[in-house]
Short mmCIF file of the C-alpha atoms (twelve columns), coordinates in Angstrom:
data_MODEL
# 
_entry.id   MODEL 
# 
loop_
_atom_site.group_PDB 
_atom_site.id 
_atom_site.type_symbol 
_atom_site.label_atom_id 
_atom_site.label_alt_id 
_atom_site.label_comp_id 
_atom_site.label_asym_id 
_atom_site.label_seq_id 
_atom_site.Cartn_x 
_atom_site.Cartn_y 
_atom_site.Cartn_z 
_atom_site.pdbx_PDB_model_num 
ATOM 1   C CA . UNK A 1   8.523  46.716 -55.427 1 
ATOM 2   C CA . UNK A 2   10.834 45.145 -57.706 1 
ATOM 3   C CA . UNK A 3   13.008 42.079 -57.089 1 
ATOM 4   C CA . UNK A 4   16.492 41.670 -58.725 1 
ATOM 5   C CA . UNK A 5   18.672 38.560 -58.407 1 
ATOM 6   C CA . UNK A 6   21.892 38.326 -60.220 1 
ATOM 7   C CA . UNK A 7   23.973 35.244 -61.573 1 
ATOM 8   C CA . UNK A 8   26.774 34.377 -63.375 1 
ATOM 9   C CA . UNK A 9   29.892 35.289 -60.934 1 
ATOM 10  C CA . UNK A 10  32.650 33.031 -59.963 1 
ATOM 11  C CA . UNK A 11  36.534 32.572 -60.723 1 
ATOM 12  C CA . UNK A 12  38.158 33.530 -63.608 1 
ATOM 13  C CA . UNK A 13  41.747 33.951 -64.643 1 
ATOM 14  C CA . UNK A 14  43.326 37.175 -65.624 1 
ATOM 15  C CA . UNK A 15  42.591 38.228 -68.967 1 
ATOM 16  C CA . UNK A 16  39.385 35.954 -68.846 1 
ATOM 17  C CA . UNK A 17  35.779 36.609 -69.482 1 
ATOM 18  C CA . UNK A 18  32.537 36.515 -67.229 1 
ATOM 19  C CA . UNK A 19  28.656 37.260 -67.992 1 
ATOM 20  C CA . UNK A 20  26.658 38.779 -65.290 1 
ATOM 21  C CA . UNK A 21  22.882 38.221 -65.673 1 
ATOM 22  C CA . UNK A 22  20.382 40.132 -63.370 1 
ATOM 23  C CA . UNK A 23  16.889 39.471 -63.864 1 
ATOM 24  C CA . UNK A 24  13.899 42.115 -62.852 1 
ATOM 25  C CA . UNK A 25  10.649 41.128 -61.226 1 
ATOM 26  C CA . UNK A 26  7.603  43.248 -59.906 1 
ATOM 27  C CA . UNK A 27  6.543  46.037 -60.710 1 
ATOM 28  C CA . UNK A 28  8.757  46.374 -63.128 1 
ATOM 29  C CA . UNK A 29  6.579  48.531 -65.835 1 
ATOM 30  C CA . UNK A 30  7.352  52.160 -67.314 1 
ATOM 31  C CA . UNK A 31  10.680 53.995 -67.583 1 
ATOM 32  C CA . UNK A 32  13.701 52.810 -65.521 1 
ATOM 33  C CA . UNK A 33  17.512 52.340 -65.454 1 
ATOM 34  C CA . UNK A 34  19.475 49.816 -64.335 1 
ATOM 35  C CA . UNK A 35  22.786 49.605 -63.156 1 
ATOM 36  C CA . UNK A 36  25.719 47.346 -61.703 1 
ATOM 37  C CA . UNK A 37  27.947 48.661 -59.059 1 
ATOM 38  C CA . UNK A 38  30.764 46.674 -57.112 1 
ATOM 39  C CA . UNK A 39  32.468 46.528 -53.813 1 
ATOM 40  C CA . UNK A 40  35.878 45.178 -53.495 1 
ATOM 41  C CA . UNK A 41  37.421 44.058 -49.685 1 
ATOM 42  C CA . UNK A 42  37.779 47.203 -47.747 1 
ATOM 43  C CA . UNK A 43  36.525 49.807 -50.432 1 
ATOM 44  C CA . UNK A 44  33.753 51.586 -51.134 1 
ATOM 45  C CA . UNK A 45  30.912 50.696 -53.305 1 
ATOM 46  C CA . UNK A 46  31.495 51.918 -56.687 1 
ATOM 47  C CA . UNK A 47  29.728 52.508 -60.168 1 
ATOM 48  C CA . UNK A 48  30.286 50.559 -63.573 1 
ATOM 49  C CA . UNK A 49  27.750 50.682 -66.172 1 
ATOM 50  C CA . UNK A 50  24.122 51.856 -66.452 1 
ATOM 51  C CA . UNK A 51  21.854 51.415 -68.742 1 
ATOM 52  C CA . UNK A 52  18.187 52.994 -69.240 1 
ATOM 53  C CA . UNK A 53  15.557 50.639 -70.471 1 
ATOM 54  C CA . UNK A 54  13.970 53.162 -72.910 1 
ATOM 55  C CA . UNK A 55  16.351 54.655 -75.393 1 
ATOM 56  C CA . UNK A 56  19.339 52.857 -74.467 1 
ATOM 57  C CA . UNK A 57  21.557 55.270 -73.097 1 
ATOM 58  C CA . UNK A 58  24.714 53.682 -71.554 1 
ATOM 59  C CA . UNK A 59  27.320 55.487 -69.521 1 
ATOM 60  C CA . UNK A 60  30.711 52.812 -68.233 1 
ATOM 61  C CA . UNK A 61  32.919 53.743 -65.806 1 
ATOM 62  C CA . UNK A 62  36.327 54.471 -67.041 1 
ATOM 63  C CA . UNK A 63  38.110 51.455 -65.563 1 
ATOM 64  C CA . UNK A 64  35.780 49.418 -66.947 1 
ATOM 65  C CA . UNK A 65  35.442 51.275 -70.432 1 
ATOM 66  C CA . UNK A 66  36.244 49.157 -73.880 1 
ATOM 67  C CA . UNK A 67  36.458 45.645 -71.419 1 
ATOM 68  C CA . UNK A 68  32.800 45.539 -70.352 1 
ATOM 69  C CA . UNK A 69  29.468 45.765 -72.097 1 
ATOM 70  C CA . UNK A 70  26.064 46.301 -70.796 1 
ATOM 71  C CA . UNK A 71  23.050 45.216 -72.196 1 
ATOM 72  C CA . UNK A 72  19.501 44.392 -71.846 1 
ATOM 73  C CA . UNK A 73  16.866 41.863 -73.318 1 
ATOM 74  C CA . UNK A 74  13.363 43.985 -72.600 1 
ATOM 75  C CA . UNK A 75  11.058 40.769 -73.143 1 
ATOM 76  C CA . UNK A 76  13.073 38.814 -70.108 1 
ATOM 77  C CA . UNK A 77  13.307 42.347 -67.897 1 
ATOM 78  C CA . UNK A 78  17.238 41.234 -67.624 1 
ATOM 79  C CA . UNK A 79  20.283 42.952 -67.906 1 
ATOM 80  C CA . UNK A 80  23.771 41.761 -68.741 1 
ATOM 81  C CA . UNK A 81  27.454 42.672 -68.171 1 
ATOM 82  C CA . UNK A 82  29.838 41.186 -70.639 1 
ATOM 83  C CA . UNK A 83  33.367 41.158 -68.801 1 
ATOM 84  C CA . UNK A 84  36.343 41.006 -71.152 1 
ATOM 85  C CA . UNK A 85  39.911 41.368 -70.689 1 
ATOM 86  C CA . UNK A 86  39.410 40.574 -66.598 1 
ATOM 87  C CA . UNK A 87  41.957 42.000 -64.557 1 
ATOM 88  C CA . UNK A 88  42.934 40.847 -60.625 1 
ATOM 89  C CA . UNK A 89  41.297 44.427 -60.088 1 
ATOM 90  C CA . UNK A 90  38.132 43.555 -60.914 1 
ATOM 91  C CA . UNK A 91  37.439 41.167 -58.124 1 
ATOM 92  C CA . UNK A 92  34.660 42.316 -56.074 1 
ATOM 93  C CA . UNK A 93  30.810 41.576 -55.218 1 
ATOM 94  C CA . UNK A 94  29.402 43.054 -58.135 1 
ATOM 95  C CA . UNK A 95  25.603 44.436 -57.322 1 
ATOM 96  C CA . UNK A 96  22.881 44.739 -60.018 1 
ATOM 97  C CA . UNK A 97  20.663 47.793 -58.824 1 
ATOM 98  C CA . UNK A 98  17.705 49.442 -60.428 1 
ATOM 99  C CA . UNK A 99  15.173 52.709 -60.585 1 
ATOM 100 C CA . UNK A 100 12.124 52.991 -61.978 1 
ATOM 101 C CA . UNK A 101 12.489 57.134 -61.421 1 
ATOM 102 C CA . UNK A 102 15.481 57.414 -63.377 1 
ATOM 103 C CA . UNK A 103 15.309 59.924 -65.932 1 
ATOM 104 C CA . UNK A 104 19.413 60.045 -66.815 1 
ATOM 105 C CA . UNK A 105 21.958 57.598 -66.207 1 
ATOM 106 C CA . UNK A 106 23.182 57.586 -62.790 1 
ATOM 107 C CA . UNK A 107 26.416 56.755 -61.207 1 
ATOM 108 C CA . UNK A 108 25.039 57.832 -58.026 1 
ATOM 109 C CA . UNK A 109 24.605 54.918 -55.257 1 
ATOM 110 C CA . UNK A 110 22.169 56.375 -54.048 1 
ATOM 111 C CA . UNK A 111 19.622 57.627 -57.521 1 
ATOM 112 C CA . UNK A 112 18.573 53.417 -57.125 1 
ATOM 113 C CA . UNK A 113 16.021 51.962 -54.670 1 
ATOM 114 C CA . UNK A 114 16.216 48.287 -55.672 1 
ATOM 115 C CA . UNK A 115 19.525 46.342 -55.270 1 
ATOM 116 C CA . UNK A 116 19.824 42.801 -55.545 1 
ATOM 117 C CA . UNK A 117 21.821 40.838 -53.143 1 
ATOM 118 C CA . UNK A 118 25.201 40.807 -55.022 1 
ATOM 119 C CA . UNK A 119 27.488 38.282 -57.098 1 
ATOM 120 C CA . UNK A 120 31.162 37.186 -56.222 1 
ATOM 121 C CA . UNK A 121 33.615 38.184 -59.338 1 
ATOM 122 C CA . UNK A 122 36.825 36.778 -58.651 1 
ATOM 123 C CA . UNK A 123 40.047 37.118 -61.010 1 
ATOM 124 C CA . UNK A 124 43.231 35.774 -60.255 1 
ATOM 125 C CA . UNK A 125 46.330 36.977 -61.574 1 
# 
């Protein structure tokens, strides 16, 4: 099993900045990705960056691309998103998620087994 927990959400103004944090725990050993997805009111679930934890590989989505970074800091087993440039749009419950039998970078909801229990993003315009 592996436990994620994510922090860093809140209110922001448009064209603001937030850091995401979501930190891994468990069984956490070997090759895995991890991703954030987010769920605005009324819509789907939807992808936004992944990253794998060996080799680095990062795939954005493309309404998120050149505003938000991904990254990861392997001794803590967390993983960051950077927001820049935060637009009323982005408001949602963003959800850190992760997969230790990854073996590409998936935008699929359902490639990840472990989801942690979600962070409010809210930017007002």
């Amino acid at each position: 099993q592996v436990q994620l927990v994510e922090s860093g959400g809140g209110l922001v103004q448009a064209g603001g900045s937030l850091r995401l944090s979501c930190a891994a725990s468990g069984r956490t050993a070997g090759s895995y990705g991890m991703g954030w997805f987010r769920q605005a009111p009324g819509k789907e679930r939807e992808f936004v960056a992944v990253i794998m934890w060996r080799g680095g590989t990062i795939v954005y989505a493309d309404s998120v691309k050149g505003r938000f970074t991904i990254s990861r800091d392997n001794a803590k087993n967390t993983v960051f998103l950077q927001m820049n440039s935060l637009k009323p749009e982005d408001t949602a419950i963003y959800y850190c998620a992760a997969d230790a039998a990854l073996t590409y970078p998936s935008r699929s909801l359902g490639a990840y087994a472990y989801w942690g229990q979600g962070t409010q993003v809210t930017v007002s315009s």
